[in-house]
PDB file of N, CA, C, O and CB in Angstrom:
ATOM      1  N   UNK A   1       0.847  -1.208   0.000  1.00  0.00           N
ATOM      2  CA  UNK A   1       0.000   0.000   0.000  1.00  0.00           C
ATOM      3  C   UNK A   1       0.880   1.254   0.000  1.00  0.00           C
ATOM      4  O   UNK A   1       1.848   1.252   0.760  1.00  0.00           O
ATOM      5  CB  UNK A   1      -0.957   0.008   1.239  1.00  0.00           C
ATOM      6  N   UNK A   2       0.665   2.248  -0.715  1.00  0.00           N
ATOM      7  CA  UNK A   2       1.400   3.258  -0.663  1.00  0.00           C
ATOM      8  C   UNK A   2       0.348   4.556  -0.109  1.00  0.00           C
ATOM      9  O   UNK A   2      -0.742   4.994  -0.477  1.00  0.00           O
ATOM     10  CB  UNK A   2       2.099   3.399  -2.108  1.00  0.00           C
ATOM     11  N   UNK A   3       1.367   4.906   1.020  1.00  0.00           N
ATOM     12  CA  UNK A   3       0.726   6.315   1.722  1.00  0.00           C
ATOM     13  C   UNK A   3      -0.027   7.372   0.528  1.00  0.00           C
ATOM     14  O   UNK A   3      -1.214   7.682   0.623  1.00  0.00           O
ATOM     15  CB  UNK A   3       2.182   7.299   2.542  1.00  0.00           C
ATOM     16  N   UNK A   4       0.988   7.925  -0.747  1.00  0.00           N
ATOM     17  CA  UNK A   4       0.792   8.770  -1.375  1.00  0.00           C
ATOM     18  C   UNK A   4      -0.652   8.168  -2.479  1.00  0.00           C
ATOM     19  O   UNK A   4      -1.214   9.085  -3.078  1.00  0.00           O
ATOM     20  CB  UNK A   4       2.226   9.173  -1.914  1.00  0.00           C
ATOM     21  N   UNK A   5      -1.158   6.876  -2.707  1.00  0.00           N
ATOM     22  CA  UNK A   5      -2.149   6.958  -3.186  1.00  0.00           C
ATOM     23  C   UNK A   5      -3.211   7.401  -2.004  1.00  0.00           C
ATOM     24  O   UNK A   5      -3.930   8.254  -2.524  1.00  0.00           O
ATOM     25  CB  UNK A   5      -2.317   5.786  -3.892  1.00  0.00           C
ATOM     26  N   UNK A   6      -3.533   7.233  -0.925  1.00  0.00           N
ATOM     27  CA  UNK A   6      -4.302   7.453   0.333  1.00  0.00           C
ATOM     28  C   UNK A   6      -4.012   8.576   0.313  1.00  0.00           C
ATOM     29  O   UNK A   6      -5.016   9.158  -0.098  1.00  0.00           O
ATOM     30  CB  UNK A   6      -4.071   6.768   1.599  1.00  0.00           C
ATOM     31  N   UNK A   7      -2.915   9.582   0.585  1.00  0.00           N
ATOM     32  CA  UNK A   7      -2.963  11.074   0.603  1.00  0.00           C
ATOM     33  C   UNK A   7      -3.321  11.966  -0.322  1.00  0.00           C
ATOM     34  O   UNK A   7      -3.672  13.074   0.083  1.00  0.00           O
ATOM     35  CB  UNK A   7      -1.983  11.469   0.826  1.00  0.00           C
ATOM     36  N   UNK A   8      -3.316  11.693  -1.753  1.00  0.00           N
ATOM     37  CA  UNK A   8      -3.722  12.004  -2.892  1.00  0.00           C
ATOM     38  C   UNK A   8      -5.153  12.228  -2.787  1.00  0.00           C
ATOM     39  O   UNK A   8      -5.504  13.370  -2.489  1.00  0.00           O
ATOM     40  CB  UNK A   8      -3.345  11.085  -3.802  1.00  0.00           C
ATOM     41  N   UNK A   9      -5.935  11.447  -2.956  1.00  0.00           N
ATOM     42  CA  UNK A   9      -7.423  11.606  -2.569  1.00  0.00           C
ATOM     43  C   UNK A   9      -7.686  12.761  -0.958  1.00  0.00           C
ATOM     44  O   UNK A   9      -8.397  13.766  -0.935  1.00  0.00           O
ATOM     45  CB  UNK A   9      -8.014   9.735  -2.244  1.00  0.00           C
ATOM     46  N   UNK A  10      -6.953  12.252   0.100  1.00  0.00           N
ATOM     47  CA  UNK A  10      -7.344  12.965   0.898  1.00  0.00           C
ATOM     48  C   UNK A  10      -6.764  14.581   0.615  1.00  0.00           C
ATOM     49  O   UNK A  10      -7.409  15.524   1.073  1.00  0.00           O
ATOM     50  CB  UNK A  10      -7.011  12.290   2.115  1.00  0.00           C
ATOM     51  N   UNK A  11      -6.002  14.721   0.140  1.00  0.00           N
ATOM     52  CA  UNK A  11      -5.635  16.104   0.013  1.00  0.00           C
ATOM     53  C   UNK A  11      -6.642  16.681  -0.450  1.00  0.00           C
ATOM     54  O   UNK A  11      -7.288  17.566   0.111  1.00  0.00           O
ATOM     55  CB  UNK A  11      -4.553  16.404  -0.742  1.00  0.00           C
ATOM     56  N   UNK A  12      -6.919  16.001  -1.979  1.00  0.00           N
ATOM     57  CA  UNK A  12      -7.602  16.483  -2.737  1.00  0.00           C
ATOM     58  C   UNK A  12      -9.113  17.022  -2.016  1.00  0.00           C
ATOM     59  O   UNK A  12      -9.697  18.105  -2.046  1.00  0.00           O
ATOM     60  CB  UNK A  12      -7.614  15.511  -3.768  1.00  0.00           C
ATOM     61  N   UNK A  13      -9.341  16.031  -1.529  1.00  0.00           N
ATOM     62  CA  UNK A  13     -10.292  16.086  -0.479  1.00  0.00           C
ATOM     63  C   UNK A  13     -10.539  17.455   0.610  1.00  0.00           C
ATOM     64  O   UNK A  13     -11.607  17.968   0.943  1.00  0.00           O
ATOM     65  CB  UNK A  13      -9.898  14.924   0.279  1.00  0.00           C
ATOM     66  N   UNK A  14      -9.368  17.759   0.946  1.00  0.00           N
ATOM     67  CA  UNK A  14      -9.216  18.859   1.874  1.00  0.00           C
ATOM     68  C   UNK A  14      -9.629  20.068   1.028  1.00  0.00           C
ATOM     69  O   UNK A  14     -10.470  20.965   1.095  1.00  0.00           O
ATOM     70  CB  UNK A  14      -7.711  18.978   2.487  1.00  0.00           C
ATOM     71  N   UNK A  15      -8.233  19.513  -0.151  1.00  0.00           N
ATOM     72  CA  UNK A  15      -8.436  21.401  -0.614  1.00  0.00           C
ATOM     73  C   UNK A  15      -9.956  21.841  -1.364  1.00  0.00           C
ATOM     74  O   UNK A  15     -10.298  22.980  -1.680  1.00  0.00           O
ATOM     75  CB  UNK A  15      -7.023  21.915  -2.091  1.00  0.00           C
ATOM     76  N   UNK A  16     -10.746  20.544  -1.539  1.00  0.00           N
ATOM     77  CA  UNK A  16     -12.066  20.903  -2.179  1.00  0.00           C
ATOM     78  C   UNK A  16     -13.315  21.459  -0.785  1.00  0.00           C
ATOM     79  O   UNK A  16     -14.180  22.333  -0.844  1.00  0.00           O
ATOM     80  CB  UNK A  16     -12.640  19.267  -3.130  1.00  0.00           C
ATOM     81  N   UNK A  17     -12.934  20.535   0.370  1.00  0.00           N
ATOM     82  CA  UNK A  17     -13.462  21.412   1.097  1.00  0.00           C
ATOM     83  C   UNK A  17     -13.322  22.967   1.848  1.00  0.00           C
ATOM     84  O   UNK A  17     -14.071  23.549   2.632  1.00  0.00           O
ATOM     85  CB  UNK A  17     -13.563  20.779   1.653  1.00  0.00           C
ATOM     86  N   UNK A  18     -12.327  23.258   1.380  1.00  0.00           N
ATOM     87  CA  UNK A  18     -11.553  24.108   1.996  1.00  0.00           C
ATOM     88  C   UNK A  18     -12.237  25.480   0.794  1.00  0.00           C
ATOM     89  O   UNK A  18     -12.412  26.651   1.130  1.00  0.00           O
ATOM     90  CB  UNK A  18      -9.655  23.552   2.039  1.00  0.00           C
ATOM     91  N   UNK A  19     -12.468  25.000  -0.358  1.00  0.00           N
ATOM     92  CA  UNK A  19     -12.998  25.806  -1.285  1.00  0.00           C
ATOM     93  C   UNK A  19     -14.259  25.743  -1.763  1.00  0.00           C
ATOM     94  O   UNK A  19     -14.809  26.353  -2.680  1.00  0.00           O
ATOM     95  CB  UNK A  19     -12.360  25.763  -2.164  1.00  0.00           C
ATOM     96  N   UNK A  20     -14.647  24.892  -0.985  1.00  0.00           N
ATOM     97  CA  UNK A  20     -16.406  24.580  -1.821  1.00  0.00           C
ATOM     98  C   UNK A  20     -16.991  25.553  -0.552  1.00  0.00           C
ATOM     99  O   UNK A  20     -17.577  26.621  -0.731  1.00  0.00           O
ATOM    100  CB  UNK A  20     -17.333  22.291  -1.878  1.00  0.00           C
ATOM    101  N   UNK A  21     -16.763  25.076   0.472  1.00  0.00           N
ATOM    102  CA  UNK A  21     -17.956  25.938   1.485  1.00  0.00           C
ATOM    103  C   UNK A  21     -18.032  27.618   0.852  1.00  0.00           C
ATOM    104  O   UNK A  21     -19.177  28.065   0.779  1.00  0.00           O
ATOM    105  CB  UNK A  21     -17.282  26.004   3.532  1.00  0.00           C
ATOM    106  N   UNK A  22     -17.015  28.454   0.447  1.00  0.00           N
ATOM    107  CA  UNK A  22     -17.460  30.172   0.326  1.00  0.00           C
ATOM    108  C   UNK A  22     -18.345  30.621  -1.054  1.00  0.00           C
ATOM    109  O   UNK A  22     -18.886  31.717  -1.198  1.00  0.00           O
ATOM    110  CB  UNK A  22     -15.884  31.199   0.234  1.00  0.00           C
ATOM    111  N   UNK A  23     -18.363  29.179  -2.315  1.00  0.00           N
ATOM    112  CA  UNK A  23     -18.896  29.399  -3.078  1.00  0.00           C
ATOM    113  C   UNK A  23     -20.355  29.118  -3.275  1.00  0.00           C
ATOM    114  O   UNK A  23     -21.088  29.821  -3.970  1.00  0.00           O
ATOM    115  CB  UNK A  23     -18.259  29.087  -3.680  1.00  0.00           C
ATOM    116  N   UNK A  24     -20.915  27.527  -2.303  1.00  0.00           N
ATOM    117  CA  UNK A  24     -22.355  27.570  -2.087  1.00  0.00           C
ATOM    118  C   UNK A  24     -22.977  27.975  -0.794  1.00  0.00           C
ATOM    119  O   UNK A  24     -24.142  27.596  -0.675  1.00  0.00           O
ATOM    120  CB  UNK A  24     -22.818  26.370  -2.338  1.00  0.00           C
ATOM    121  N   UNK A  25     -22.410  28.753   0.349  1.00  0.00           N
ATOM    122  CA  UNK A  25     -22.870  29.813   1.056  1.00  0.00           C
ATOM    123  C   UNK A  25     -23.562  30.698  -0.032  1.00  0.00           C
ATOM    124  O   UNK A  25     -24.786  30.638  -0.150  1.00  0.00           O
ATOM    125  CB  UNK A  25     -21.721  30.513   1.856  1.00  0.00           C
ATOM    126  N   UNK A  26     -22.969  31.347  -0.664  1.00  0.00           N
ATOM    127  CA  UNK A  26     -22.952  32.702  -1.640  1.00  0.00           C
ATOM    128  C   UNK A  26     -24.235  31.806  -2.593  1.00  0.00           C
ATOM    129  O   UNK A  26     -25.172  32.598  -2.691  1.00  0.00           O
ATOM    130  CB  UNK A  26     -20.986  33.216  -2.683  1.00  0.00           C
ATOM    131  N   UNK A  27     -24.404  31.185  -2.927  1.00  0.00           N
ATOM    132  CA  UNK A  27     -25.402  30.354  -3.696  1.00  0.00           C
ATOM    133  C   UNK A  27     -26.474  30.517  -2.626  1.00  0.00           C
ATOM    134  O   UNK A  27     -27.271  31.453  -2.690  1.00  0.00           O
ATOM    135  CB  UNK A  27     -24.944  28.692  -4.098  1.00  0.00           C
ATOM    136  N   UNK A  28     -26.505  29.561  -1.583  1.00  0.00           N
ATOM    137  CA  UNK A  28     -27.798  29.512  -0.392  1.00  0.00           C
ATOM    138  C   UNK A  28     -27.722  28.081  -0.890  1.00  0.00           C
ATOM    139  O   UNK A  28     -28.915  27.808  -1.023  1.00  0.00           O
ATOM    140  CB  UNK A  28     -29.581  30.581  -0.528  1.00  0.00           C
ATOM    141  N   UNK A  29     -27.182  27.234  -1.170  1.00  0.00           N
ATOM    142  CA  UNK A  29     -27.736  26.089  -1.308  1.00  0.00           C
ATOM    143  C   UNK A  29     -26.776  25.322  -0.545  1.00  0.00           C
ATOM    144  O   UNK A  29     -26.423  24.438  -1.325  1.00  0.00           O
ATOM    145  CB  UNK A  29     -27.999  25.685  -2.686  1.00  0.00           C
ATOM    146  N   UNK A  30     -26.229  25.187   0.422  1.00  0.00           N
ATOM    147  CA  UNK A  30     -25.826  24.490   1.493  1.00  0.00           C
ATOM    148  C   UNK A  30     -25.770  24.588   2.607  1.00  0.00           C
ATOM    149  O   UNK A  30     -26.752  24.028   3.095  1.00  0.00           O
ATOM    150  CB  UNK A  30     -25.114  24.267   1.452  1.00  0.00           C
ATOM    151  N   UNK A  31     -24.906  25.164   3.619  1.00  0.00           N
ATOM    152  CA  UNK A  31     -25.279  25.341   4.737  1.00  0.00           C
ATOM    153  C   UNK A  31     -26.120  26.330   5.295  1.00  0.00           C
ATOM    154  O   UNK A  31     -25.960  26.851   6.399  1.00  0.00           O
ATOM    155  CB  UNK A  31     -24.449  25.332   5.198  1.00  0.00           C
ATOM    156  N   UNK A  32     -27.224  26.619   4.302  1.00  0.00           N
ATOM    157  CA  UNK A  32     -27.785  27.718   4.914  1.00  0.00           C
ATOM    158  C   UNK A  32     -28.729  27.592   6.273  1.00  0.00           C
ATOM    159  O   UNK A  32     -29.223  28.523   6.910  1.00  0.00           O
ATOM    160  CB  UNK A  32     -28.507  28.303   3.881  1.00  0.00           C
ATOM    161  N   UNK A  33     -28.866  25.765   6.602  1.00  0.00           N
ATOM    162  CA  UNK A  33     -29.679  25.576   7.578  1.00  0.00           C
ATOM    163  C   UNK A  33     -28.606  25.341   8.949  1.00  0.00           C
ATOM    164  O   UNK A  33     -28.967  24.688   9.928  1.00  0.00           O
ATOM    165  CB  UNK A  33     -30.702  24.336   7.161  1.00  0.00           C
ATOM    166  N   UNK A  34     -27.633  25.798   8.874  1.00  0.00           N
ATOM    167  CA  UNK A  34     -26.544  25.385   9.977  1.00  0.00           C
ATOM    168  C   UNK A  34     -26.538  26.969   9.933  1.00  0.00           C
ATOM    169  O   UNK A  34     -27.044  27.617   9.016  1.00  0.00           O
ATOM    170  CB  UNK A  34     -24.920  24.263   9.620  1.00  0.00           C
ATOM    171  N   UNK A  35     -26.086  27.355  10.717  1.00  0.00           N
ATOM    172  CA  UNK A  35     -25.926  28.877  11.625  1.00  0.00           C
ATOM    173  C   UNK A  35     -24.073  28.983  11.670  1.00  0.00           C
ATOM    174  O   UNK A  35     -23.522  29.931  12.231  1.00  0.00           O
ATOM    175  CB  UNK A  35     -26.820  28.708  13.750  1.00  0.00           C
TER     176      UNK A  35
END
């Protein structure tokens, strides 16, 4: 098993969350029911 296939996804993972939340705030179509 290699770490870097497992970190690959998770990175990827990070940096999409890291950038998805400020664009569907601004939409209203996600967390708009969380405070």
């Amino acid at each position: 098993m290699r770490p870097t296939l497992l970190w690959s996804p998770l990175l990827l993972l990070g940096v999409f969350a890291a950038a998805a939340p400020p664009a569907p705030t601004v939409n209203g179509s996600w967390p708009t029911s969380c405070p």
